[in-house]
N, C-alpha and C positions, 0 to 999 in steps of 0.2 A: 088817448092811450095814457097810460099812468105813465109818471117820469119816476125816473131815482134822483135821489138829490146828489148835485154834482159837491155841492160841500162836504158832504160823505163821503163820496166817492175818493173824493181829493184828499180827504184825512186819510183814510181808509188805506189810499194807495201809498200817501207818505209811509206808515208806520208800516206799510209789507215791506217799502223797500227798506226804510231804516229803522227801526224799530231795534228796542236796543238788546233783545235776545230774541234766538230762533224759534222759540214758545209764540214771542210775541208776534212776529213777523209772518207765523203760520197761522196764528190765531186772525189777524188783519187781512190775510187773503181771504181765508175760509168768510170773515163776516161780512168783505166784500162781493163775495160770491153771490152769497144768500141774499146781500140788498138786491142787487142789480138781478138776478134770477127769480127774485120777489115779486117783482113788479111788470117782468114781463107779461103780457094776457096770454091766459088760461096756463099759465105755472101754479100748480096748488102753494101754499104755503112753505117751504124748504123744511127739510129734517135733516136735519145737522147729525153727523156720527153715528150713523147706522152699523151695526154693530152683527156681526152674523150669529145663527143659534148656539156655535159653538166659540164664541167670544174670540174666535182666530184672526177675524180681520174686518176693517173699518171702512167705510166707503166715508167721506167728508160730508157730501152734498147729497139725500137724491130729492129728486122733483117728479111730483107725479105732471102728467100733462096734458091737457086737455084740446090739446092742437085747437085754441083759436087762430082765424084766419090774419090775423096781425100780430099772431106771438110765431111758437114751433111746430106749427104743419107739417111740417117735412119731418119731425122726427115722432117715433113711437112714445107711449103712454109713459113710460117710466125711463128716469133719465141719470145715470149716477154722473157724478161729477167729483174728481177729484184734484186736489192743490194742492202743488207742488211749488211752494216758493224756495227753489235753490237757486245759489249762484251760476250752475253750472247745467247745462244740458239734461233734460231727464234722460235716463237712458233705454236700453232694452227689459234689463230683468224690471224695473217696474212697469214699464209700459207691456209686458206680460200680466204682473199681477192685476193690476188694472185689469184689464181683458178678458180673466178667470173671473176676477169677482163681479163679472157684468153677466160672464157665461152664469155662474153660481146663482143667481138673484134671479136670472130667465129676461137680466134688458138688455135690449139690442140698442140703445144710443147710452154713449157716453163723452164728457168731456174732460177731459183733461187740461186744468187751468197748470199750464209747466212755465214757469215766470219767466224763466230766459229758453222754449222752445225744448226739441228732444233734440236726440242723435240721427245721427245719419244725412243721405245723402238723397235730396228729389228725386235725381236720374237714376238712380240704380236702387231705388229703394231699399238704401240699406241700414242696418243694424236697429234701434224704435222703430224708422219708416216702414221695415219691413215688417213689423210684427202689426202693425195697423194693415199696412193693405195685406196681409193673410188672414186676420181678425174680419176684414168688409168679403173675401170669399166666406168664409161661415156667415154673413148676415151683422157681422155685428159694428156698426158704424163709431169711430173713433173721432171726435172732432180736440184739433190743438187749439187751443187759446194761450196768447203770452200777457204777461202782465201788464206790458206795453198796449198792446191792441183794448187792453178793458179802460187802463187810464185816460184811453185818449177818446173813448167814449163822450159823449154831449149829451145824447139821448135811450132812453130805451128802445127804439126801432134802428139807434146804429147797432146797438147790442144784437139784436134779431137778424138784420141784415149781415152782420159779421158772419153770425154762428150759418146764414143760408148760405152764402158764399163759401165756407169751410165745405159744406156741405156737400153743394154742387163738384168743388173741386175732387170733394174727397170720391161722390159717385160716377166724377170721371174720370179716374185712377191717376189722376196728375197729385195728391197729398193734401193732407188734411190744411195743412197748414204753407 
């Protein structure tokens, strides 16, 4: 299986969390994303900044995917991903647009890299949690990543095993994350 380099990773992750403006710090996720989703098997090569036909709105990441059996099987062909390096919780209205712009594009998986996690509460799936599990009634699969869980990565099969884990949870209504 191909590796990402962990010297990378570890630059990478210094400069999202301290990086000395939020240009920078968004730029260091987003490049972190694309190494580590780079390398997993059967991710086509990342497109960075996809841009819709009416110049309205941005996806960061998408990855086309070719579910090999050591990469993302479990999820569909096309995959957006989007980074969110905030101090603070993503919340509902984006974890909304997110969800439109997965609806808009026709993919049913997406990820959301939210540095410090979303809003709301497991048990009562409320306020972001809620809008994921009524997002997975229409089909359309939401998985969280925090910035935490990428940096503490080793290998590219903890990356795959992370994102199946999210997965499983999220297909048995206990949250993505």
């Amino acid at each position: 299986m191909p590796q990402f380099s962990i010297k990378r990773l570890t630059k990478l992750v210094a400069i999202a969390r301290n990086g000395a403006t939020n240009h920078e710090r968004g730029q260091a996720l987003q490049d972190l994303v694309r190494h580590v989703f780079g390398v997993i098997p059967g991710i086509r090569p990342p497109i960075c900044n996809v841009v819709d036909f009416a110049n309205a709105g941005e996806i960061d990441v998408f990855c086309g995917n070719k579910a090999h059996n050591l990469g993302l099987w479990f999820l569909p062909r096309a995959i957006l991903v989007e980074c969110k390096n905030w101090t603070k919780p993503v919340g509902s209205q984006e974890v909304r647009v997110f969800i439109d712009r997965m609806r808009e594009r026709g993919c049913e998986a997406g990820v959301l890299i939210a540095a410090n996690g979303i809003t709301g509460d497991y048990a009562d799936l409320s306020a972001a949690r809620r809008h994921i599990a009524r997002a997975l009634e229409d089909r359309y699969e939401v998985l969280i990543v925090t910035l935490e869980e990428i940096a503490d990565a080793q290998a590219v099969s903890e990356i795959v095993d992370l994102l199946e884990q999210k997965w499983l949870r999220l297909k048995s209504f206990l949250a993505s994350m």
